[in-house]
SEDREN-285384 format. One record per residue (C-alpha): residue number from 1; y, z, x. Coordinates in steps of 0.2 Angstrom, whole numbers, plus 2048, in hexadecimal, padded with zeros to 3 digits. Layout:
N
{num=NUM&Y=Y&Z=Z&X=X};
...
//
This chain:
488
{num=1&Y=089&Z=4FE&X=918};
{num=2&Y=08D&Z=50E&X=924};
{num=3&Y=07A&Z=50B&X=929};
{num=4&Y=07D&Z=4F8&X=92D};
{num=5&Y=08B&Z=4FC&X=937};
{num=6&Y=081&Z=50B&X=941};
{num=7&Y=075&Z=4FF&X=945};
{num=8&Y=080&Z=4F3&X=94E};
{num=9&Y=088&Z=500&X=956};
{num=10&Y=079&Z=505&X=95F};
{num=11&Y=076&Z=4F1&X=962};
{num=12&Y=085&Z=4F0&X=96B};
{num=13&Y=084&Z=500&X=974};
{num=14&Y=073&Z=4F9&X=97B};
{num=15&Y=07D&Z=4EB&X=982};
{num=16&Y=08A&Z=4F2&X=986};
{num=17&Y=088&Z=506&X=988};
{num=18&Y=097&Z=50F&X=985};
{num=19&Y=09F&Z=51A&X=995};
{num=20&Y=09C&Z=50B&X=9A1};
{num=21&Y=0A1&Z=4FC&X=9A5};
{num=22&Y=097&Z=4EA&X=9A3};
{num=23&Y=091&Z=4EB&X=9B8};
{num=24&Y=08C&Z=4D8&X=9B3};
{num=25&Y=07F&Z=4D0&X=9C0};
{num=26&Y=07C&Z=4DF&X=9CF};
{num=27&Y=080&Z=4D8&X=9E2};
{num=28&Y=07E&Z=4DF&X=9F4};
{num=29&Y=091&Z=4DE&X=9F6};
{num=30&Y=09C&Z=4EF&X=9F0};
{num=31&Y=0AE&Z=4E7&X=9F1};
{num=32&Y=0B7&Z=4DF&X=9E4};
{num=33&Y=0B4&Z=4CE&X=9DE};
{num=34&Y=0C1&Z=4C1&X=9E1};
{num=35&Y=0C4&Z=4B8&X=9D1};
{num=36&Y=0C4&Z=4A5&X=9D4};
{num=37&Y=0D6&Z=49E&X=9D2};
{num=38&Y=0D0&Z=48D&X=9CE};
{num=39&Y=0C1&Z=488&X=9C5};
{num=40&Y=0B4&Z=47B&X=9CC};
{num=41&Y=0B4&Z=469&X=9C6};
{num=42&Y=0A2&Z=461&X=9C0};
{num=43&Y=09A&Z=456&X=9B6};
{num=44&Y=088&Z=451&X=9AE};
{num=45&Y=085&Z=447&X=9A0};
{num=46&Y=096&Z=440&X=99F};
{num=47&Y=09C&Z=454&X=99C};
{num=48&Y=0AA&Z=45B&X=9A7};
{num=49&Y=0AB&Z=46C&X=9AA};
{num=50&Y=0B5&Z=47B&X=9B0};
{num=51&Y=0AA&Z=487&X=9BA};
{num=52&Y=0B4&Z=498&X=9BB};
{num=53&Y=0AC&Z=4A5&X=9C6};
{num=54&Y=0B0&Z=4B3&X=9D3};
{num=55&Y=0AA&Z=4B6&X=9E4};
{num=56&Y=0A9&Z=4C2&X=9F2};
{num=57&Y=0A3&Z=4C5&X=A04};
{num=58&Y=09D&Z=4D4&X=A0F};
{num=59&Y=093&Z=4D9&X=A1E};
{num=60&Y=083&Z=4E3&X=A1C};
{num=61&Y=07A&Z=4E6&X=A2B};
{num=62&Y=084&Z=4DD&X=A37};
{num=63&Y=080&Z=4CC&X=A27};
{num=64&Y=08C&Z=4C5&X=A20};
{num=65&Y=088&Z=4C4&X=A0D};
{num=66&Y=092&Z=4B8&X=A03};
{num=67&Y=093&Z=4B9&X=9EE};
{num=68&Y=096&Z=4B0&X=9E0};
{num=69&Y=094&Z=4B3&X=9CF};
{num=70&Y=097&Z=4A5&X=9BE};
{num=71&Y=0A1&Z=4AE&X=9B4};
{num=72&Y=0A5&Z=49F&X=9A6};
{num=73&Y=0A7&Z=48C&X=9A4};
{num=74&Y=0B2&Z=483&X=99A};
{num=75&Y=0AC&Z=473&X=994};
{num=76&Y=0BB&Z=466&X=994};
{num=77&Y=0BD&Z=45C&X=982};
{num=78&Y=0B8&Z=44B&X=97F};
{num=79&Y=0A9&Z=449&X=988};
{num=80&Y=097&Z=44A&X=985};
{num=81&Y=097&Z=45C&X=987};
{num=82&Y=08E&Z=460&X=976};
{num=83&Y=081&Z=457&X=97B};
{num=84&Y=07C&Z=45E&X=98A};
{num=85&Y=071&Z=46F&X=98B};
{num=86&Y=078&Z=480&X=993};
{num=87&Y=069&Z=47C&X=9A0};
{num=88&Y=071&Z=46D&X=9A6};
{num=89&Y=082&Z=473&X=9A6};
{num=90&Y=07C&Z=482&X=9AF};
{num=91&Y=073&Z=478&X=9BC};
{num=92&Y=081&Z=46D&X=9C0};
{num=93&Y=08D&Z=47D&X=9C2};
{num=94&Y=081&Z=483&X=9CE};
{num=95&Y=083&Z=472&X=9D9};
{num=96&Y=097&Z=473&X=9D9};
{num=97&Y=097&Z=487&X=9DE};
{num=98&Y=08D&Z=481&X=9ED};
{num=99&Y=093&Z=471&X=9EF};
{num=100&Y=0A5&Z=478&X=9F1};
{num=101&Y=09D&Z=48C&X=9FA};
{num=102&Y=0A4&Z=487&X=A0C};
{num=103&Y=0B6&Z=485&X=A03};
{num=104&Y=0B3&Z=497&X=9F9};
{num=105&Y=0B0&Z=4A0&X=A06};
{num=106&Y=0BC&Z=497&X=A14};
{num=107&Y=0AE&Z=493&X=A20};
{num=108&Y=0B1&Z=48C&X=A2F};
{num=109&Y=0A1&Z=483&X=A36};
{num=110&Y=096&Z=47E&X=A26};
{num=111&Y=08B&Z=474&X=A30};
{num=112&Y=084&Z=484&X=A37};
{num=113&Y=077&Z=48C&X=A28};
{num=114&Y=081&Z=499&X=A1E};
{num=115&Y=07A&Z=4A4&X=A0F};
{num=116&Y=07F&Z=4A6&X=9FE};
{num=117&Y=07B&Z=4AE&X=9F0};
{num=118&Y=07D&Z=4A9&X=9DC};
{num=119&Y=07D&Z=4B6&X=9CF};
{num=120&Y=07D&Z=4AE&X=9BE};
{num=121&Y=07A&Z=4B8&X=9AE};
{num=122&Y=069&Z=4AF&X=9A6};
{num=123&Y=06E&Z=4AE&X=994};
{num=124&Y=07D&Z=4A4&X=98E};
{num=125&Y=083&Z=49A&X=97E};
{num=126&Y=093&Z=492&X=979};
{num=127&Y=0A2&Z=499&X=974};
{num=128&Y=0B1&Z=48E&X=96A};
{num=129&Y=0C2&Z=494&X=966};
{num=130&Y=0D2&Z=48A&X=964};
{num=131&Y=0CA&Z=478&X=968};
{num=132&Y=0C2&Z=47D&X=976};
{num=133&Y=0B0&Z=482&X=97C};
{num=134&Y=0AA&Z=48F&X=98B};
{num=135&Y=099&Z=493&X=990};
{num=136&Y=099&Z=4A7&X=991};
{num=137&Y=08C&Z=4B3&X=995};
{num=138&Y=082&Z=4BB&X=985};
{num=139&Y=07E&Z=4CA&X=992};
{num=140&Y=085&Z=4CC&X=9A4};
{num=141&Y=07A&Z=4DA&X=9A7};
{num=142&Y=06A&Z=4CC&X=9A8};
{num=143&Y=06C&Z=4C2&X=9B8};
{num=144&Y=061&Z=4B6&X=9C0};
{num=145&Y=065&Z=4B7&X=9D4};
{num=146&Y=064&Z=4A7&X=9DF};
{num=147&Y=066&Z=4A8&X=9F1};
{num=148&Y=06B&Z=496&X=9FB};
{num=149&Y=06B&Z=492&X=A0B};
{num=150&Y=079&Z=483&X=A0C};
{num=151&Y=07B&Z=479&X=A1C};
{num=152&Y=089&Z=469&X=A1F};
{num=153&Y=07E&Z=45C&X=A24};
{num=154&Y=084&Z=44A&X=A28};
{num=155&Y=094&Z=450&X=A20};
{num=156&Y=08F&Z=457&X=A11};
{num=157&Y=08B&Z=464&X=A0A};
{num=158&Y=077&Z=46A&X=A06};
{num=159&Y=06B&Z=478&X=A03};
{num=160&Y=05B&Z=47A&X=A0E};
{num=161&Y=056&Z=489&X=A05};
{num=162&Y=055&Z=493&X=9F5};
{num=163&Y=04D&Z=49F&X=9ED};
{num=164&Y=04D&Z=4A3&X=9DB};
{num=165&Y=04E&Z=4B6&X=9D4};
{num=166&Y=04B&Z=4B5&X=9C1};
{num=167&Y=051&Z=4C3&X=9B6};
{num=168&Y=047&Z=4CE&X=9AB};
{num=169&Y=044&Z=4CC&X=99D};
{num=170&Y=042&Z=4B8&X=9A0};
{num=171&Y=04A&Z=4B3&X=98C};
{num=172&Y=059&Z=4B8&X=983};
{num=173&Y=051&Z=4BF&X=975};
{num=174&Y=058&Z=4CE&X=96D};
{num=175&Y=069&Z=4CA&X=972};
{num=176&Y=072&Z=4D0&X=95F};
{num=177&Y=07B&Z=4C2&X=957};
{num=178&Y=07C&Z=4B5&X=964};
{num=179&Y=072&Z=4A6&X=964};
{num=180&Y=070&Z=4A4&X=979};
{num=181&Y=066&Z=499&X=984};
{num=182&Y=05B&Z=4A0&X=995};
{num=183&Y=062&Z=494&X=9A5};
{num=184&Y=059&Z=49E&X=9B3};
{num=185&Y=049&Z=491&X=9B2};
{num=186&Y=057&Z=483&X=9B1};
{num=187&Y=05D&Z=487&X=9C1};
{num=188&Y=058&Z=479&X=9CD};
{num=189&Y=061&Z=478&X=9DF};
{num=190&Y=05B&Z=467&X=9E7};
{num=191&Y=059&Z=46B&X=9FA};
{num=192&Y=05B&Z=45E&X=A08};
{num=193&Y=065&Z=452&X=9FF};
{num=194&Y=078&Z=44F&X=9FB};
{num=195&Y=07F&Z=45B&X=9EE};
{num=196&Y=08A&Z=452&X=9E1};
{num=197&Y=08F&Z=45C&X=9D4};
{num=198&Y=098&Z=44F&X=9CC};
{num=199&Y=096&Z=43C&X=9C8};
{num=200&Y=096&Z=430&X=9D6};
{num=201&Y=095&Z=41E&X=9D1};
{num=202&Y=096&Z=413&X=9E3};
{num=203&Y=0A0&Z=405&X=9D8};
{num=204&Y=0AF&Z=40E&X=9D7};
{num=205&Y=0B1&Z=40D&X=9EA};
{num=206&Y=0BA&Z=3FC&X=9E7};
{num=207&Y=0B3&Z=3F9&X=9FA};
{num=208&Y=0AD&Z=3E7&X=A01};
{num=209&Y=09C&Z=3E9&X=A04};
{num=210&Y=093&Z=3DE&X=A11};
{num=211&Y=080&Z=3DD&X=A17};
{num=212&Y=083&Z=3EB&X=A27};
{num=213&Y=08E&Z=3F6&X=A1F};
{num=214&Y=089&Z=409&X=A20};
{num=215&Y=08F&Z=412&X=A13};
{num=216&Y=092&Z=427&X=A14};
{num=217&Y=09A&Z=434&X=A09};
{num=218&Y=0A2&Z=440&X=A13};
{num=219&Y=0AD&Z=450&X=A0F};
{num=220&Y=0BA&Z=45E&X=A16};
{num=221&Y=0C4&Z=46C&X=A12};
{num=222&Y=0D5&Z=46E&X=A17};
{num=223&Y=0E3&Z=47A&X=A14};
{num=224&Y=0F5&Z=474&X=A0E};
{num=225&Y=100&Z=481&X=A05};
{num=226&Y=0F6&Z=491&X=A07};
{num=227&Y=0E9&Z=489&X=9FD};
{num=228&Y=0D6&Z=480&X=A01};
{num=229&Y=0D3&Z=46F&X=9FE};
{num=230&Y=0C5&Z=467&X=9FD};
{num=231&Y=0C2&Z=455&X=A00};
{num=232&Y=0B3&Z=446&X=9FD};
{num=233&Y=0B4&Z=436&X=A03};
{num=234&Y=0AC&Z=428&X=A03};
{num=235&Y=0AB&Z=41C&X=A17};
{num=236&Y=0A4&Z=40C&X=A19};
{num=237&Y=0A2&Z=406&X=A2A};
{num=238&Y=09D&Z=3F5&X=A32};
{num=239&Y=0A6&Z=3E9&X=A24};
{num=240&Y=0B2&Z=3DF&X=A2E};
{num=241&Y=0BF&Z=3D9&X=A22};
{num=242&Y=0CB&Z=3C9&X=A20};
{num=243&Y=0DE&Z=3CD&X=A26};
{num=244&Y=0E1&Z=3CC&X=A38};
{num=245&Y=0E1&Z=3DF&X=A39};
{num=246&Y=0D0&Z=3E3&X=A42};
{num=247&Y=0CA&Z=3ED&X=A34};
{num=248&Y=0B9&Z=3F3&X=A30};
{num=249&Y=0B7&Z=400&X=A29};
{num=250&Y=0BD&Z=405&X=A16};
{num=251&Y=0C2&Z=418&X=A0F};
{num=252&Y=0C4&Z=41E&X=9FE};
{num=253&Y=0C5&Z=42F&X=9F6};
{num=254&Y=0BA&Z=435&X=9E9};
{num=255&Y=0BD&Z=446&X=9E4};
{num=256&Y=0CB&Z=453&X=9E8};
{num=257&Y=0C8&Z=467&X=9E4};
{num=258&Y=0D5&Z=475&X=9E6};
{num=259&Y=0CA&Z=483&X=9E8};
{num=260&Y=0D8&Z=490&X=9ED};
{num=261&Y=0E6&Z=48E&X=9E4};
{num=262&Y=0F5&Z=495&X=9E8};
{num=263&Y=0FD&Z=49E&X=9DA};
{num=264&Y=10F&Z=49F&X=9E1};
{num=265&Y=110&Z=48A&X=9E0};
{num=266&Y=118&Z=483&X=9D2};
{num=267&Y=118&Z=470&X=9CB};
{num=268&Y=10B&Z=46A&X=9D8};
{num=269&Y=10A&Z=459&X=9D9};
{num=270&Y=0FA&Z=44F&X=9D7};
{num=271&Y=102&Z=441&X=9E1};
{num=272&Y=105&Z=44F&X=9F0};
{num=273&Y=0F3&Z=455&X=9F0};
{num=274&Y=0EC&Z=443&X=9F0};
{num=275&Y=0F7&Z=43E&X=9FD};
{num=276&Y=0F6&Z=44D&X=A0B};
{num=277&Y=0E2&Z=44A&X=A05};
{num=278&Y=0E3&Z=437&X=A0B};
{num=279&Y=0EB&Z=439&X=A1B};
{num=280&Y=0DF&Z=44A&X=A1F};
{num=281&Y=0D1&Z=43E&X=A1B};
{num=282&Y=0D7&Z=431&X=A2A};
{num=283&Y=0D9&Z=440&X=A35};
{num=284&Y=0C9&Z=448&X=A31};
{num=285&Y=0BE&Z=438&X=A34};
{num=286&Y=0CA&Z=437&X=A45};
{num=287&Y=0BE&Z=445&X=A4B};
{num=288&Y=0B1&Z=43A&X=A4D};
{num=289&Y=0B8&Z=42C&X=A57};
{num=290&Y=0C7&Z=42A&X=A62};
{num=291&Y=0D0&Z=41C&X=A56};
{num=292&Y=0CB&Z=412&X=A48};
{num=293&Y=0D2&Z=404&X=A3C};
{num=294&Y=0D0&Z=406&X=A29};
{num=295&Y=0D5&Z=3FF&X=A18};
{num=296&Y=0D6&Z=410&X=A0E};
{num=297&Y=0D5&Z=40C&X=9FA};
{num=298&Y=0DD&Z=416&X=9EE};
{num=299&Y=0DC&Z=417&X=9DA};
{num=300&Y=0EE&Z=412&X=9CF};
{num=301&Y=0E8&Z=41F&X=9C3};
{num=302&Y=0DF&Z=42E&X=9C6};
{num=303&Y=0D8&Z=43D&X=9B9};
{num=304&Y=0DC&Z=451&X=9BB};
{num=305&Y=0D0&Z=460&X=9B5};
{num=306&Y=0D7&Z=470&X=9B2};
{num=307&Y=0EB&Z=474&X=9B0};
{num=308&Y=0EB&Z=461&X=9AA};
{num=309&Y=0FD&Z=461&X=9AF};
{num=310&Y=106&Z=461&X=9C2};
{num=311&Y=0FC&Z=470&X=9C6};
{num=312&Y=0EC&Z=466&X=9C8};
{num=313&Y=0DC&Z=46F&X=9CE};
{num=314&Y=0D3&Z=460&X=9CF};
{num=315&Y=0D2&Z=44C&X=9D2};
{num=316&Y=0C8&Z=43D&X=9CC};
{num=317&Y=0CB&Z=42B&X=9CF};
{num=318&Y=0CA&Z=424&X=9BB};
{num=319&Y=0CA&Z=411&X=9BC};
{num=320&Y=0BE&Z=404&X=9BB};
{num=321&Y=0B7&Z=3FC&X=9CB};
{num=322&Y=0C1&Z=3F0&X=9D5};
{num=323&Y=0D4&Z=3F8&X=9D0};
{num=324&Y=0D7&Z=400&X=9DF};
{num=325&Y=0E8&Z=3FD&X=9EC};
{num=326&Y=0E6&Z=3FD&X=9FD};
{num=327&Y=0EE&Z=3FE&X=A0F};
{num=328&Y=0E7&Z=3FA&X=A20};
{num=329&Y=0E9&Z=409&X=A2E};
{num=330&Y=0E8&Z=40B&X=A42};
{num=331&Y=0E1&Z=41C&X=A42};
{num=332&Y=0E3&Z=424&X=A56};
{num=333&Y=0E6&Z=433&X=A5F};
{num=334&Y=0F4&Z=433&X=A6D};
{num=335&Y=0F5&Z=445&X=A77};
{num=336&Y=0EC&Z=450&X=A69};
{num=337&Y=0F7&Z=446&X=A5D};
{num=338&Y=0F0&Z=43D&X=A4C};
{num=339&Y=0F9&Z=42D&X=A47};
{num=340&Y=0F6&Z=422&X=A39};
{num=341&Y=0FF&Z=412&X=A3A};
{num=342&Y=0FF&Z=406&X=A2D};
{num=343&Y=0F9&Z=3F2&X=A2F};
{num=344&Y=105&Z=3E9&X=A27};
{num=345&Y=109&Z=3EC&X=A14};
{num=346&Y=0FE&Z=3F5&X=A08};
{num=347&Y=0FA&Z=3EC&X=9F9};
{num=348&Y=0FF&Z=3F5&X=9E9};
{num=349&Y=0FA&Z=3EF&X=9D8};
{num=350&Y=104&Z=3F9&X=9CA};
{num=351&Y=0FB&Z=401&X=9BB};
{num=352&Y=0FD&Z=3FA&X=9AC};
{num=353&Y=0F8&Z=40B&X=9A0};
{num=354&Y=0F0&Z=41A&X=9AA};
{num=355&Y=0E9&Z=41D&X=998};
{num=356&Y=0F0&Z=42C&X=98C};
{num=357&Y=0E5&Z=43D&X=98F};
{num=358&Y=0DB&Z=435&X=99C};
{num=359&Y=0E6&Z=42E&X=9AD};
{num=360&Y=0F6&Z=436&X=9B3};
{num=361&Y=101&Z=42B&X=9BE};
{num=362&Y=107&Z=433&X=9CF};
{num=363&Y=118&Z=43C&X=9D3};
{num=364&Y=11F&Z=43A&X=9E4};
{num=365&Y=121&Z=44D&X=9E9};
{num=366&Y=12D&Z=446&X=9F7};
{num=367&Y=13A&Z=43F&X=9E8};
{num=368&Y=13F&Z=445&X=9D8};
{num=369&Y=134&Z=442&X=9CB};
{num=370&Y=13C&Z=43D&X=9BA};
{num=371&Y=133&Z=43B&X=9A8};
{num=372&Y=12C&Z=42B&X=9A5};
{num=373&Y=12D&Z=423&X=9B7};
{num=374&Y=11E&Z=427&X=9C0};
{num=375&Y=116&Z=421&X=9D0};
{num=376&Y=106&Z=419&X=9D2};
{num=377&Y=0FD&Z=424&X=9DD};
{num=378&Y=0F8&Z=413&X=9E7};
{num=379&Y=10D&Z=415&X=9EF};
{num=380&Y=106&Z=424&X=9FA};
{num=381&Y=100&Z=416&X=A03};
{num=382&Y=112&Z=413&X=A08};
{num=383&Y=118&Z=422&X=A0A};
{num=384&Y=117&Z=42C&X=A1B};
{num=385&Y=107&Z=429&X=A24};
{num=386&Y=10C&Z=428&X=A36};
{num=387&Y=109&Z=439&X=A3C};
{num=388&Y=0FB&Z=442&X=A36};
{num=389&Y=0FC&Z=451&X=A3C};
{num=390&Y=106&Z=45C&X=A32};
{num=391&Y=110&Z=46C&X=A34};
{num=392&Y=11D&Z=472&X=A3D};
{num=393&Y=11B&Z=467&X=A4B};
{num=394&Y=11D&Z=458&X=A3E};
{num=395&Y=12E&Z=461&X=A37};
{num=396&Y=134&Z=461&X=A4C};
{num=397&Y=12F&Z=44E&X=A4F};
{num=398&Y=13A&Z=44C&X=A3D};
{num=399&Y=148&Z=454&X=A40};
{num=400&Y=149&Z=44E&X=A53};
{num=401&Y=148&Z=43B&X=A4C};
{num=402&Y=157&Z=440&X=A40};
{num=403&Y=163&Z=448&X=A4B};
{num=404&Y=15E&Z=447&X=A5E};
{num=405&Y=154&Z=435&X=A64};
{num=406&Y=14F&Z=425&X=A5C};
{num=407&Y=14A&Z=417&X=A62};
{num=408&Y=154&Z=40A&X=A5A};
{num=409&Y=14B&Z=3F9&X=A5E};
{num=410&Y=138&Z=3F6&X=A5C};
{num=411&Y=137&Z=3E5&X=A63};
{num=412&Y=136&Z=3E5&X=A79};
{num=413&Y=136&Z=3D6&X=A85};
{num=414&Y=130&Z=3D6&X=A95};
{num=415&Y=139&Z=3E3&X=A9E};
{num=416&Y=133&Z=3F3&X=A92};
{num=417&Y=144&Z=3F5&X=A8C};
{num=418&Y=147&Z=402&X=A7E};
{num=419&Y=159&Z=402&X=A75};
{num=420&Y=159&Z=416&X=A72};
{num=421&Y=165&Z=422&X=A69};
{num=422&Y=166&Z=431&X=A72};
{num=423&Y=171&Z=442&X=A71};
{num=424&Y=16E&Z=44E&X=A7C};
{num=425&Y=15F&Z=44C&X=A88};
{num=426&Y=162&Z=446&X=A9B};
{num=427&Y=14D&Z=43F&X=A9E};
{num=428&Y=13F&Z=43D&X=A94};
{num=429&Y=12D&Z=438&X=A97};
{num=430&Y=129&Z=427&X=A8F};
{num=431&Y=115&Z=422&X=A8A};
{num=432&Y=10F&Z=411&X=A88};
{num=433&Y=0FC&Z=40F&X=A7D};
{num=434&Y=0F5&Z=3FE&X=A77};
{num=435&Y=0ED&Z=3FD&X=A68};
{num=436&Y=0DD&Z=408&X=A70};
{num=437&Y=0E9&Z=414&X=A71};
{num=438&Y=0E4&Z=413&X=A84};
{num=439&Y=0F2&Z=41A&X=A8F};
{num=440&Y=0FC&Z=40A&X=A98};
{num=441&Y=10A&Z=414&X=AA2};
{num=442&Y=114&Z=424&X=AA1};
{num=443&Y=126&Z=424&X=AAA};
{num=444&Y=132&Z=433&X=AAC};
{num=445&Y=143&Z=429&X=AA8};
{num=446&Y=156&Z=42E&X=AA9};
{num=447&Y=15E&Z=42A&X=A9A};
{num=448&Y=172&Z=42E&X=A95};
{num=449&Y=178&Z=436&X=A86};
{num=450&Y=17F&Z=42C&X=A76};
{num=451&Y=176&Z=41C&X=A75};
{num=452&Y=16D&Z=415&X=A88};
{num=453&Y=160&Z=40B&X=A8D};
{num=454&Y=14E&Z=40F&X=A92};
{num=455&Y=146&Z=401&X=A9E};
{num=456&Y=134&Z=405&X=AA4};
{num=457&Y=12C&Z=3FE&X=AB5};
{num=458&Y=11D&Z=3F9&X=AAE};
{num=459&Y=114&Z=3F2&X=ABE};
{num=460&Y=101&Z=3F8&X=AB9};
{num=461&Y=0FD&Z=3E7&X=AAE};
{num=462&Y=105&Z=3D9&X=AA7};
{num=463&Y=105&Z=3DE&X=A93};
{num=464&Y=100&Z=3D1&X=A87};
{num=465&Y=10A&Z=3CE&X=A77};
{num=466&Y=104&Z=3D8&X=A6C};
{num=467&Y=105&Z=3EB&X=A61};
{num=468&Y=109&Z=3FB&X=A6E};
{num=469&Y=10F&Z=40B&X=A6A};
{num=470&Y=118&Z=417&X=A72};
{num=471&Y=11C&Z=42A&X=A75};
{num=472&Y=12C&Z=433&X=A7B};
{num=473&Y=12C&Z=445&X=A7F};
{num=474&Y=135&Z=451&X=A89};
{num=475&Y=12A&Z=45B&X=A91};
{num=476&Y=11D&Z=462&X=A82};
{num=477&Y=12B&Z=45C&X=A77};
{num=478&Y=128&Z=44A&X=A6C};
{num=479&Y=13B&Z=444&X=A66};
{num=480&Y=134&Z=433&X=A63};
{num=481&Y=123&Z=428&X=A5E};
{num=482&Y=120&Z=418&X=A58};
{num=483&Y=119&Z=405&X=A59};
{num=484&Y=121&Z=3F8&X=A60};
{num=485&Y=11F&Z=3E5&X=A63};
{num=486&Y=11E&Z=3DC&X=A73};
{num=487&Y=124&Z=3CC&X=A76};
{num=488&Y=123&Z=3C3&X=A87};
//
């Protein structure tokens, strides 16, 4: 017996020498890994899972060298994870840390090449305690090295380059007592070409498709809350559709990923996430054009991976094709300024069972959520879109429509009359856009405090009926914004 047990002492001391810590896989960085405070969301053969790693960055020679190593993924229950090979799991892990790298590391410009490098132990096997399954190294001191170049290209992510280091020996024999599987030679980065690291089935976009459409994924990161946030979308342009509202083109979120989470936030809200998301989305796809009009689609019910509870880490859309809600949007920038204004109604169409385990329903961050009476996360649709910039110039335009100016009426006649409620300010500078958001007329105009009347001299053109918009402000100061109506 005392011989057995020297012999597997000496086992373990050759994996794990005494004196010394496990260095696990050797990089070019010497600072301290940042461990990841959210896991990574994909999926392969209908198997989600949880990629837990840690990251660093540094400058060598004047090159920045960024890091990350897999350090374990958790395999969520219910799928078809236990059919699916370490090797595939691996690969698809690989995707989602590249796929999501721009996010890690905060960078500013993917479009422009960057490095990084992916250390990943070669040896792994399965590990299952209390009803639940991880993928863990058999040896962190046996690496396989894979250096990417990534590059944002048509708004998505891509690698142009990689090379393959494999680790010596090239098995995972000898490892005592574990039965483990090699992934270095599973490793398989497709270049040029879109990386998805998770499902994407085009029917779930619930779009109306038409001969000339062009269809597009697109992504972004953003930062809300001292965290990152990153964002897929799907945009479908050249699809006139029936309404009256000069819409033609059709948006749709796939997939939402916190990859810095910020610890010091408690009960986060799906519903928050998916809505600061939606609008972001609109004011991202704003940089490309100078106003737009969209139907933007959104799932009843959606699924979380991770926490599982309001401190979701990660978003899927989960109902069958055709079930999404939708509202129609003027997108357009006024004077650096986003708005988003929405085209009648949105149509909502309530869930009738998000499914136990599977769908959460949404809760409006912006009231108090009580058991048992969730939102549909299609009422964001509703909720506060105009403005989409946010911050605290949004919290100033608030607060200033609350207490200081309003415009009371939304419907004008001839003259350019505005009925105004005003307390405190003596003249203000008054904007008039059509539905271009080209600038009609911009008057300096005396106004009187309590409630007054502002009448512009509009002599430039003869406005048709029709949607306009206007802007007040006080010299770099907006007190009011808004849409009105004209009628002759």
């Amino acid at each position: 017996m005392k011989v057995y047990f020297f012999l597997v002492l000496i086992s373990l001391m050759y994996l794990f020498p005494l004196g010394r810590e496990s260095k696990a896989c050797p990089g070019q960085c010497t600072e301290p890994w940042n461990d990841s405070t959210t896991p990574l969301v994909a999926d392969t053969n209908n198997c989600y899972i949880l990629i837990n790693y840690k990251w660093r960055e540094c400058n060598i020679g004047g090159q920045i060298v960024r890091e990350v190593e897999i350090t374990s993924i958790d395999l969520i229950t219910g799928g078809n994870c236990e059919n699916t090979s370490p090797q595939a799991i691996m690969n698809i892990a690989v995707k989602s840390i590249l796929f999501h790298s721009s996010g890690i590391f905060l960078i500013d410009n993917p479009t422009i090449p960057y490095e990084i490098t992916l250390y990943i132990p070669s040896c792994w096997r399965f590990q299952s305690q209390n009803n639940s399954t991880t993928m863990v190294s058999c040896d962190p001191d046996r690496c396989c090295t894979t250096n990417v170049t990534m590059q944002t290209i048509d708004d998505w992510p891509q690698a142009v380059n990689q090379t393959v280091t494999p680790s010596n020996p090239s098995n995972c024999s000898g490892l005592v007592g574990y039965t483990c599987d090699y992934i270095c030679n599973s490793i398989d980065v497709p270049l040029n070409e879109p990386l998805i690291p998770w499902h994407y089935d085009p029917s779930i976009l619930c779009f109306q498709m038409c001969p000339n459409g062009i269809l597009n994924l697109k992504d972004f990161t953003f930062q809300y809350n001292q965290e990152t946030i990153f964002v897929s979308y799907a945009v479908l342009r050249n699809c006139p559709l029936p309404g009256g509202n000069n819409v033609n083109m059709q948006f749709k979120i796939l997939h939402i990923q916190i990859i810095h989470r910020n610890p010091n936030l408690q009960n986060r809200s799906s519903y928050e996430i998916l809505h600061q998301s939606t609008r972001r989305m609109l004011k991202n796809y704003l940089n490309t054009t100078s106003n737009y009009r969209a139907r933007v689609y959104v799932h009843q019910c959606w699924k979380t991976f991770g926490s599982l509870s309001p401190n979701d880490l990660s978003m899927y859309a989960c109902q069958p094709p055709n079930e999404c809600c939708y509202g129609d949007f003027h997108v357009f920038r006024i004077n650096n300024i986003d708005y988003a204004v929405r085209l009648g109604n949105a149509v909502i169409i309530e869930p009738n069972d998000c499914g136990a385990n599977i769908c959460t329903y949404g809760c409006n961050w912006l009231k108090e959520c009580i058991d048992g009476q969730p939102w549909s996360y299609c009422d964001l649709l509703n909720d506060y879109f105009y403005l989409l910039r946010t911050g605290a110039l949004e919290q100033q335009i608030t607060d200033n429509q609350d207490q200081f100016f309003k415009i009371k009426k939304q419907t004008v006649k001839n003259n350019l009359s505005f009925e105004i409620e005003n307390y405190g300010y003596e003249s203000v500078k008054v904007q008039i856009f059509d539905e271009m958001s080209n600038l009609l007329a911009s008057r300096e105009v005396n106004i009187k405090n309590g409630e007054s009347i502002i009448n512009i001299d509009f002599p430039e053109r003869s406005l048709s009926n029709g949607v306009y918009y206007y802007l007040i402000m006080q010299n770099s100061k907006i007190l009011d914004y808004g849409m009105f109506i004209f009628v002759k």
